[in-house]
N, C-alpha and C positions, 0 to 999 in steps of 0.2 A: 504494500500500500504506500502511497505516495505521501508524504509527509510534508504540510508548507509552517514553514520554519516562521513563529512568531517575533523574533526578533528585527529590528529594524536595519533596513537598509541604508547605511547614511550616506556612500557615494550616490547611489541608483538613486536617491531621493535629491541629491545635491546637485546632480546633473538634469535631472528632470525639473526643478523649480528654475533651472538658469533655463535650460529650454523655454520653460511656458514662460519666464519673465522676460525673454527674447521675442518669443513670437507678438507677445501683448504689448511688447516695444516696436513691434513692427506694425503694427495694425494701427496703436496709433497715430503710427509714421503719417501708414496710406492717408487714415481717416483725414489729420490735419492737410497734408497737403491737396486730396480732394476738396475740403473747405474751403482752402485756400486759393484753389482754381475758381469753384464758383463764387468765391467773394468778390474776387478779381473781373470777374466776369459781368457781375450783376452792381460790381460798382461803376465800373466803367461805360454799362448802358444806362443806369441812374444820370450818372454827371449829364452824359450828350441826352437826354431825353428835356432832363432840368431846362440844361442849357437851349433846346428848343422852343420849351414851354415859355421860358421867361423871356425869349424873341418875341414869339407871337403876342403874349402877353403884350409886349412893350408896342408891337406894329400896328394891331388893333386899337393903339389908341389916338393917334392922327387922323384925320380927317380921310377920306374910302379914296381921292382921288389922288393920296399922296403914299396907302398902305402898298400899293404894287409896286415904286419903288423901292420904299423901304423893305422892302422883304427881297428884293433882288441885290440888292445890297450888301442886306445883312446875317443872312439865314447861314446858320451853325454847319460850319462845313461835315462831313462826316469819315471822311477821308483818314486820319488820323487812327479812329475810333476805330474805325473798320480794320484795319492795317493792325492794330494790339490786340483785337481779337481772334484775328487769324494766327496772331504768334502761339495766343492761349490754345487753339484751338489744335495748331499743331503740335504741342508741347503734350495736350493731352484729351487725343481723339478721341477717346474711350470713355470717358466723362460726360457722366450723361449733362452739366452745364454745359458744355460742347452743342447742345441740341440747341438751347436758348441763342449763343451768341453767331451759332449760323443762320437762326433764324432773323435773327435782328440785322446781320449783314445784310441777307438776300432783300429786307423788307427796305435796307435803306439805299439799295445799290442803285435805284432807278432801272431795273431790268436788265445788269451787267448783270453775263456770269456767273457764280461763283468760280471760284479758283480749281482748274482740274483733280487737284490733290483732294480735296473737300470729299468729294461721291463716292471714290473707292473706299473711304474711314466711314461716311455713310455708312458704308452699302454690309463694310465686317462689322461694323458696331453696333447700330442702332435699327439695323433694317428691320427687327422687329419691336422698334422701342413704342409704345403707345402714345407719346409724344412726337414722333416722326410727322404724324400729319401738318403739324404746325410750319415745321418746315418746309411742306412738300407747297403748305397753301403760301407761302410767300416767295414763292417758284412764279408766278402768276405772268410777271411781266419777263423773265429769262427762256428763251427760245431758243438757246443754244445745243449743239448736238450732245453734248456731255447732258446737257436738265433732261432731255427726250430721252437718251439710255437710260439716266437714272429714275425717270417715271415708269418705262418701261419694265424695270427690274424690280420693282417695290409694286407693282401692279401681278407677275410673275410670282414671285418670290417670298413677298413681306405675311408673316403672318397677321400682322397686327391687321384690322377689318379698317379702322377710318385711315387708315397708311393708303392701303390701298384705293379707298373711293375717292380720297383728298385726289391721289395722282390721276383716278381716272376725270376726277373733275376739272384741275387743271389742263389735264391735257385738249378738254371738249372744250372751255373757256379758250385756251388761245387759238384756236382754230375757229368759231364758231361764224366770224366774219369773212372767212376765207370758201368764198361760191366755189371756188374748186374742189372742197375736200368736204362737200352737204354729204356727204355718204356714208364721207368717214365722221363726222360729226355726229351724225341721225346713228352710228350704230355704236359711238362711245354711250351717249343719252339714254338708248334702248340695256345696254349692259350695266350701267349707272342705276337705274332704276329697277335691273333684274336683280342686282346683287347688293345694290346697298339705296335702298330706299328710304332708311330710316336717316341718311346723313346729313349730318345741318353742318352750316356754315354762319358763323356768326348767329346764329337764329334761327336760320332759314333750310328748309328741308332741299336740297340744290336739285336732288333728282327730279320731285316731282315739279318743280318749279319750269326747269329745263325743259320739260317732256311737255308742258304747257305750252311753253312760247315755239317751241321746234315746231307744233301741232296748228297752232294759230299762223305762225308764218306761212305754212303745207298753203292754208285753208283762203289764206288772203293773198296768195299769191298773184300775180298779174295773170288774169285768163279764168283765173277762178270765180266761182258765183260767189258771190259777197253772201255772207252767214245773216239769215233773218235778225230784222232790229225792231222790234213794238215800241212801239210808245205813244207819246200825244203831242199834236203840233201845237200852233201858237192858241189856236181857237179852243185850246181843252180835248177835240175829237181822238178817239183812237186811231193811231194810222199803223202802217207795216211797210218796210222796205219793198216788201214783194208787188205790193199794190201799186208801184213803181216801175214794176219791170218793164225794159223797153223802152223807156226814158229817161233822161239827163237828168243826174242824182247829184246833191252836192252836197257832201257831209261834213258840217263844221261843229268839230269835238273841240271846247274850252271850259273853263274852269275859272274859281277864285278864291286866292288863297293868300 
């Protein structure tokens, strides 16, 4: 029979607590400098946001035919900003504050780019981060061939469910004015609403929103029979578009607000 010896081990025990006081010195190596990125990260978009706010602040207060100069003027360059984010962001792609200050590049670049280095760290990092959408939706105004592979492959690939419909909405959004590619448009909209109908944007349900307007364009298009309109003219009577047919219509839609 196997005998366990109740006396204490004192090296085994002395080499074990330098262990676990090593590892619990490493963890919270990572921890702080993880902090430390997104401190970094989320100070530096604080400052330039400030420094925005308290522009506009100041522009909106001269007279309206003098605020479009001054804000060509004076508006908070972002050039800088962007540029220390990308340091951070290369120092530590893996970091999920990484997600926020690519986000805040893309949203402040005016439709530059991102940097090709950016979407391969993406794409091993965060492709399935739940927060990836945020980034995908500030893709909006970037057209470049690097944003299309990378919507492409988060559309393929990304487990995460808004990852995915963010990219499929994007990609229908920047095409949607281009009459060349109605086909390819009408069949992102129809997969958008197959697959992710429940997705909002800012508020807004995009899918079925989308599949609205693609639907009314179809219906109003030049050639097409104009959609019945009831209502009542100037004299109170009920009238109908259709009671029209055959004759010169002239349809004046306004409002006041």
């Amino acid at each position: 029979t196997t005998q366990i010896s109740s006396k204490p081990f004192p090296m085994q025990a002395k080499k074990l607590l330098i262990m676990l006081i090593a590892a619990a010195g490493l963890a919270v190596a990572q921890t702080d400098a993880k902090n430390k990125i997104a401190d970094q990260i989320s100070e530096l978009i604080e400052i330039q946001d400030a420094a925005a706010k308290k522009f506009m602040d100041e522009v909106r207060a001269p007279p309206r035919e003098k605020q479009r100069e001054a804000y060509q003027k004076g508006y908070p360059k972002f050039d800088d900003t962007i540029e220390a984010l990308y340091t951070l962001v290369e120092e530590s792609p893996a970091e999920a504050a990484s997600l926020k200050a690519i986000s805040w590049i893309s949203s402040h670049s005016r439709g530059k780019e991102l940097k090709a280095e950016i979407f391969p760290a993406l794409e091993k990092h965060h492709l399935d981060h739940s927060e990836l959408s945020e980034v995908i939706l500030s893709l909006y105004g970037a057209k470049g061939e690097n944003t299309q592979a990378f919507l492409a492959t988060v559309i393929e690939k990304s487990k995460a469910q808004d990852a995915r419909g963010s990219a499929l909405y994007i990609q229908a959004t920047q095409i949607e004015r281009d009459t060349a590619k109605t086909a390819q448009y009408k069949a992102l909209v129809e997969k958008l609403n197959a697959e992710h109908a429940n997705l909002e944007v800012r508020g807004r349900r995009v899918a079925a929103m989308m599949k609205a307007t693609l639907e009314a364009k179809e219906k109003l298009a030049i050639g097409k029979s104009a959609p019945e309109i009831i209502g009542k003219d100037v004299d109170g009577k009920e009238m109908k578009l259709s009671d029209y047919n055959g004759k010169i219509v002239v349809l004046d839609f306004w409002g006041d607000w």
